[in-house]
C-alpha positions as YAML, in Angstrom:
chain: A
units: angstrom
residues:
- id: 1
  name: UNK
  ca: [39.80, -40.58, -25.98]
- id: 2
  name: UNK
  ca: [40.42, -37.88, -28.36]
- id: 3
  name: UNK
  ca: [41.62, -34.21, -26.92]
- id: 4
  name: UNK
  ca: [39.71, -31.32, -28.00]
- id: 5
  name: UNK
  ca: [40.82, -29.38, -30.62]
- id: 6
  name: UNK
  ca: [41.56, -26.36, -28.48]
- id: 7
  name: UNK
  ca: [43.87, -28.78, -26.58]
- id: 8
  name: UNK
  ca: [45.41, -30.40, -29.55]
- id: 9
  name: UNK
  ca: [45.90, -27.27, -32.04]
- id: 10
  name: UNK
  ca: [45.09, -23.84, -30.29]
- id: 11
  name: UNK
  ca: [46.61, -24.12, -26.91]
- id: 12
  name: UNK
  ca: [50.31, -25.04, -28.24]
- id: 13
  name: UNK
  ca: [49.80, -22.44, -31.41]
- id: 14
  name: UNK
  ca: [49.63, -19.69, -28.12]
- id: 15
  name: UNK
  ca: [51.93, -21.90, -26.04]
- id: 16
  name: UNK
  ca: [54.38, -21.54, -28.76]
- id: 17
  name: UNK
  ca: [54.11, -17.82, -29.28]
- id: 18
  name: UNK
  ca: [54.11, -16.96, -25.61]
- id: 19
  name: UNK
  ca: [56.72, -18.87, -24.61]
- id: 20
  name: UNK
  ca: [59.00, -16.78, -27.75]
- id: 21
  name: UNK
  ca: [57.85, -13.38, -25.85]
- id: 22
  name: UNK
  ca: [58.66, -14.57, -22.99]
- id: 23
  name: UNK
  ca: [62.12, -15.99, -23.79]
- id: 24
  name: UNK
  ca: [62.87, -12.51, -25.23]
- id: 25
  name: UNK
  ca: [62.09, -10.65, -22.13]
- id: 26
  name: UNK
  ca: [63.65, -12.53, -20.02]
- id: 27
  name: UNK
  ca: [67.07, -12.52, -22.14]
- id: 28
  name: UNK
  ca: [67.10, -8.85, -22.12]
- id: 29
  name: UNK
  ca: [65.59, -8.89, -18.54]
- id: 30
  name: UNK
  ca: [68.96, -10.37, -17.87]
- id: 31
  name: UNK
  ca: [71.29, -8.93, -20.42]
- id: 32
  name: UNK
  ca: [70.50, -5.19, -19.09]
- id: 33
  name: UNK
  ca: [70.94, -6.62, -15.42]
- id: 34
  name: UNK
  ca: [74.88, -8.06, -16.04]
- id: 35
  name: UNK
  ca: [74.97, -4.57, -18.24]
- id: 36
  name: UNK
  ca: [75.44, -6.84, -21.04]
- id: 37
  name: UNK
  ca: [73.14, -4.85, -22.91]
- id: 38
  name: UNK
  ca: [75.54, -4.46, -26.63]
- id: 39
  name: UNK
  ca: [74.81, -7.95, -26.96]
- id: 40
  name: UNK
  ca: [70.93, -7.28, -27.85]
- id: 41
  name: UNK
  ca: [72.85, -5.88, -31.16]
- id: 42
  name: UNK
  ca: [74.93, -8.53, -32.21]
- id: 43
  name: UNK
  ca: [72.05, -10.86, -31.83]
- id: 44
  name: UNK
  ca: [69.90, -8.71, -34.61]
- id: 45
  name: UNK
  ca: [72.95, -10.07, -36.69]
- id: 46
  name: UNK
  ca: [72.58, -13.45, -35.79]
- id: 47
  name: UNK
  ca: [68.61, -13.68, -35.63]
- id: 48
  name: UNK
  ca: [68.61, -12.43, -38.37]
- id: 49
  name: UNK
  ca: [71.40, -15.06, -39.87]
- id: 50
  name: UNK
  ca: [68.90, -18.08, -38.30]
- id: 51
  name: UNK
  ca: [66.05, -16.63, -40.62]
- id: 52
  name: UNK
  ca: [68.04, -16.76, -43.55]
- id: 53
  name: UNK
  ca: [69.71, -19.99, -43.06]
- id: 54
  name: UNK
  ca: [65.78, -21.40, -42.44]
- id: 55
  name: UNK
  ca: [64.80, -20.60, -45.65]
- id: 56
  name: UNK
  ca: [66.73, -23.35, -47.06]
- id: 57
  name: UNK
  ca: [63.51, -25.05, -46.69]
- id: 58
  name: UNK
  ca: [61.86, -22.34, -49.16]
- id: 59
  name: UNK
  ca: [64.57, -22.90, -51.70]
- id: 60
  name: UNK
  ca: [64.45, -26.78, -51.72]
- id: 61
  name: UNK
  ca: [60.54, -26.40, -52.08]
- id: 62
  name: UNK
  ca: [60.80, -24.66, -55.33]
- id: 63
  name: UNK
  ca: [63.12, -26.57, -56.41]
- id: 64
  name: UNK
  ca: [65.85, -23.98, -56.31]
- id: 65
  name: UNK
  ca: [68.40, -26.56, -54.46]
- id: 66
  name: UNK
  ca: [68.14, -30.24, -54.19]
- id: 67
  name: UNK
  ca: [70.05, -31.43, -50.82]
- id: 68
  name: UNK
  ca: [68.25, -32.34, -47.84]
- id: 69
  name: UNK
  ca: [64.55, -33.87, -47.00]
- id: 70
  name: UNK
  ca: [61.87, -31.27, -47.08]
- id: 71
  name: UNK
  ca: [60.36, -32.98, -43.22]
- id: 72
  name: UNK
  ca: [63.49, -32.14, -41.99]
- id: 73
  name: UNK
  ca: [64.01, -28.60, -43.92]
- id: 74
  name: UNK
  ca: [60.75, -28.04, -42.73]
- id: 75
  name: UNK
  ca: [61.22, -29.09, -39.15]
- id: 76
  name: UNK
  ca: [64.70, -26.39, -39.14]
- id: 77
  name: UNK
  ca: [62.79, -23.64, -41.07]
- id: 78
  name: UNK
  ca: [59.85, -23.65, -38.22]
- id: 79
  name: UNK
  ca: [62.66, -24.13, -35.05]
- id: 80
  name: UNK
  ca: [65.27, -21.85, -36.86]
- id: 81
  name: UNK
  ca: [63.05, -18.95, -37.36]
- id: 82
  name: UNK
  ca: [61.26, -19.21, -33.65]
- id: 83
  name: UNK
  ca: [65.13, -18.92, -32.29]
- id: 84
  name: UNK
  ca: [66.12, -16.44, -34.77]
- id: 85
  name: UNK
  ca: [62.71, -14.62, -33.86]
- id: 86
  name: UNK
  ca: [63.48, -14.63, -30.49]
- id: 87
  name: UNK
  ca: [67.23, -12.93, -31.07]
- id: 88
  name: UNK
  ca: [65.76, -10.21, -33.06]
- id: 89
  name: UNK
  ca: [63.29, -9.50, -30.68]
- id: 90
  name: UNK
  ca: [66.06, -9.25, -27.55]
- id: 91
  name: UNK
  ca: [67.99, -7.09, -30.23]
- id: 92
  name: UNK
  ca: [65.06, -4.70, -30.64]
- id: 93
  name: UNK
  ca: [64.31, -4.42, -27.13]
- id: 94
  name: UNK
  ca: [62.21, -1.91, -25.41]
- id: 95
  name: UNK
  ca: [63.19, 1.51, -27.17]
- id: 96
  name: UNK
  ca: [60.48, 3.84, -28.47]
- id: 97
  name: UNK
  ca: [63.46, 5.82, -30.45]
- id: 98
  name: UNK
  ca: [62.75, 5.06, -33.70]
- id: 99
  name: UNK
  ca: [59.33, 4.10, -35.72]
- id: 100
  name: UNK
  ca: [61.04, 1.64, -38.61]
- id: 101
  name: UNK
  ca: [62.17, -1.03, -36.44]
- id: 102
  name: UNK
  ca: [59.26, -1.01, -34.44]
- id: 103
  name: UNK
  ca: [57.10, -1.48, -37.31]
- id: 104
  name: UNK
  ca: [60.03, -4.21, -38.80]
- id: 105
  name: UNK
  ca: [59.46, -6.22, -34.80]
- id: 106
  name: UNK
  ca: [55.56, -5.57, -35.81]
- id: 107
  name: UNK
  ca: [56.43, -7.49, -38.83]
- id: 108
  name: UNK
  ca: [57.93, -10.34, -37.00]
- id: 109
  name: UNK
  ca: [55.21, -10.96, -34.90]
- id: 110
  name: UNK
  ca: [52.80, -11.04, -37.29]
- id: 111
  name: UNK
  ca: [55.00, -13.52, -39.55]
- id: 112
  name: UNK
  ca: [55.50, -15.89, -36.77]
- id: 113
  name: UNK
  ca: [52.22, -15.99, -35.96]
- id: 114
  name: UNK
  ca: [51.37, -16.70, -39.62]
- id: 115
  name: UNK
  ca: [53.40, -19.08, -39.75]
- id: 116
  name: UNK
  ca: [52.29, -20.93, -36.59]
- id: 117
  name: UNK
  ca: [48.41, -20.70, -38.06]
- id: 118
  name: UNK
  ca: [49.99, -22.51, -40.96]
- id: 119
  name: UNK
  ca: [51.90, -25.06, -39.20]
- id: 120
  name: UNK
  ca: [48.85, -26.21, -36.69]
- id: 121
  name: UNK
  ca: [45.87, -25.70, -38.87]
- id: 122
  name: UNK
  ca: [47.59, -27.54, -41.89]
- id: 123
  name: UNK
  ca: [48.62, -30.06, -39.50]
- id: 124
  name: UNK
  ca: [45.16, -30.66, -38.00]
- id: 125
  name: UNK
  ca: [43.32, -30.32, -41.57]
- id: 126
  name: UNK
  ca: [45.63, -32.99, -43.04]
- id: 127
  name: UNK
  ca: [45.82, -35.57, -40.14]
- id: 128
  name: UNK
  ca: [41.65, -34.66, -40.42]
- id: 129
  name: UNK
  ca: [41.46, -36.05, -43.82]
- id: 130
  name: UNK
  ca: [43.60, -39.14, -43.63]
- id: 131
  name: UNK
  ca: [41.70, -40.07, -40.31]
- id: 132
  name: UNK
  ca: [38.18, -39.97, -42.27]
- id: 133
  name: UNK
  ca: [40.17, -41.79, -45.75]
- id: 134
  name: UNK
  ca: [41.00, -44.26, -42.78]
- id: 135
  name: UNK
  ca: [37.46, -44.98, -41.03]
- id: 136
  name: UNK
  ca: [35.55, -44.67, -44.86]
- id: 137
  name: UNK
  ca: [38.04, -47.65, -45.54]
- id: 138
  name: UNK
  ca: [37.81, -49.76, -42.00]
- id: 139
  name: UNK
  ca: [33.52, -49.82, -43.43]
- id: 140
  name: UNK
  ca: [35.02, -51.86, -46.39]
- id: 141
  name: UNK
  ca: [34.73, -49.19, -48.66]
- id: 142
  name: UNK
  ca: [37.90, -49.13, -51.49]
- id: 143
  name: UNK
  ca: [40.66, -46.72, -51.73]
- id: 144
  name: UNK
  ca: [39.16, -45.62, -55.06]
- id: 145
  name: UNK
  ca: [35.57, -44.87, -53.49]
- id: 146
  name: UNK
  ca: [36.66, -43.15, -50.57]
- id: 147
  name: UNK
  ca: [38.90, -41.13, -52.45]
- id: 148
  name: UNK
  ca: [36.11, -40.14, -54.20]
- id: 149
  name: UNK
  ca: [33.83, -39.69, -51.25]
- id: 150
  name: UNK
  ca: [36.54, -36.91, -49.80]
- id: 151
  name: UNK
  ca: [37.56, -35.32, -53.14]
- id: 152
  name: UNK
  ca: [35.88, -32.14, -52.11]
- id: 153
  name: UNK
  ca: [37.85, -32.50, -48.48]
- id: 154
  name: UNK
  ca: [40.91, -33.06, -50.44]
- id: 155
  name: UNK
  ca: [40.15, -30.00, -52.38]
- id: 156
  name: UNK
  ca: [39.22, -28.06, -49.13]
- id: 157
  name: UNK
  ca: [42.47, -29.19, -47.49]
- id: 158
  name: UNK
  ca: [44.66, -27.90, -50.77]
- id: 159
  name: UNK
  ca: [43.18, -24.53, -50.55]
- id: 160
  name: UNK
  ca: [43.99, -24.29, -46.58]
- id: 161
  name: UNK
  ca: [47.75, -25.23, -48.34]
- id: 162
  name: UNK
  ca: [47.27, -21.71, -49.72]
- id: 163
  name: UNK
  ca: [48.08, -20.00, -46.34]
- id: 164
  name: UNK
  ca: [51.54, -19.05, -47.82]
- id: 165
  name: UNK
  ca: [49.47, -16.71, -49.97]
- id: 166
  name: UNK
  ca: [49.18, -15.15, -47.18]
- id: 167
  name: UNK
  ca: [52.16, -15.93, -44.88]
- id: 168
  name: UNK
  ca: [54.72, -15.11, -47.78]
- id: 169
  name: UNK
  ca: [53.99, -11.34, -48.29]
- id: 170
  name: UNK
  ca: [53.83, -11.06, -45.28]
- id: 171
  name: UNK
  ca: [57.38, -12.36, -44.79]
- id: 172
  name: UNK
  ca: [58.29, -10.44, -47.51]
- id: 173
  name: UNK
  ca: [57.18, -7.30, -46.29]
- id: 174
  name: UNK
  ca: [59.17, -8.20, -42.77]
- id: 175
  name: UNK
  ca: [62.08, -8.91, -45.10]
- id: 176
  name: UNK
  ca: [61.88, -5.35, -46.62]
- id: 177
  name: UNK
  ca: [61.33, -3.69, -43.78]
- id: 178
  name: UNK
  ca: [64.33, -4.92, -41.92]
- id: 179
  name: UNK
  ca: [66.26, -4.60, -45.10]
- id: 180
  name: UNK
  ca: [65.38, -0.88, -44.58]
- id: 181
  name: UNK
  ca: [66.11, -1.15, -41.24]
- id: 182
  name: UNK
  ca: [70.11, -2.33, -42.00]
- id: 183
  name: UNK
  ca: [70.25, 0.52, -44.52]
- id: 184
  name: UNK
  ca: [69.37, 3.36, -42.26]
- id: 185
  name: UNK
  ca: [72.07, 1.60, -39.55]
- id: 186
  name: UNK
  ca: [74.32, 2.00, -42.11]
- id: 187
  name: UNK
  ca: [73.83, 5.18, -43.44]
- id: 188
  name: UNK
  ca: [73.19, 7.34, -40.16]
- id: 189
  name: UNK
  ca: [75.23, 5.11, -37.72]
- id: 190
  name: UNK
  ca: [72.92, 4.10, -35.01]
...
């Protein structure tokens, strides 16, 4: 029997986002109990390191670097940033001091959850279409014909592919912003 899709795709999409919340407030639940609470800085570093160091995938999409399977690139870019998400969100903590990084963690959220959106709803569309390629082929029906039969599904599924329209400016905005973020550090010391 097949699950429903709010079981298959929805529920992990807010398990997955949750459980990164969570995670965060619970690290610096525990960080300002051991009055550990300088670490929450260093891991802005770090978090912030993970994000970069996921974007290898980005690079060997375009075609910018040609080492390493894109499934696998893929699979680090998602896990990499959801760690590295979770670091910069123990690094900004709960402090109402200053509006820049607030709207920078703002940024995060919204970026992870883009890119969550992406990674189930691409997922579902796709398995979707080669499920119904599948049954229009178990009727006897050729490769050629049922290819032809879902052109307009393959062409709906290609245009859900254009998420990243979306899910890159908004990355790039979250890259700007914390790139402002680092330079007022910098230049006033806090």
């Amino acid at each position: 029997m097949k699950k429903p899709l709010l079981v298959k795709y929805v529920l992990p999409f807010f398990q997955w986002y949750a459980l990164m919340i969570l995670i965060a407030i619970a690290i610096d639940y525990f960080l300002h109990r051991l009055n550990l609470v300088w670490v929450g800085r260093y891991l802005g570093l770090i978090g912030t390191l993970f994000i970069l160091v996921s974007l290898t995938y980005s690079l060997r999409k375009r075609k910018l670097i040609d080492f390493g399977s894109p499934k696998k690139l893929l699979s680090l870019h998602e896990y990499l940033s959801w760690i590295g998400s979770i670091m910069l969100l123990v690094h900004a903590g709960i402090h109402f001091n200053a509006l820049l990084p607030w709207l920078a963690v703002l940024m995060l959220l919204i970026t992870v959850a883009s890119g969550l959106v992406g990674k189930f709803l691409l997922k579902k569309a796709n398995e979707a279409l080669k499920e119904r390629k599948q049954d229009l082929i178990n009727t006897g029906i050729t490769i050629g014909e049922a290819e032809k039969i879902l052109h307009f599904d393959s062409i709906t599924v290609d245009l859900m592919k254009k998420w990243r329209v979306v899910h890159l400016p908004i990355t790039l905005i979250l890259g700007i912003l914390s790139l402002m973020h680092v330079v007022t550090v910098i230049m006033f010391g806090k």
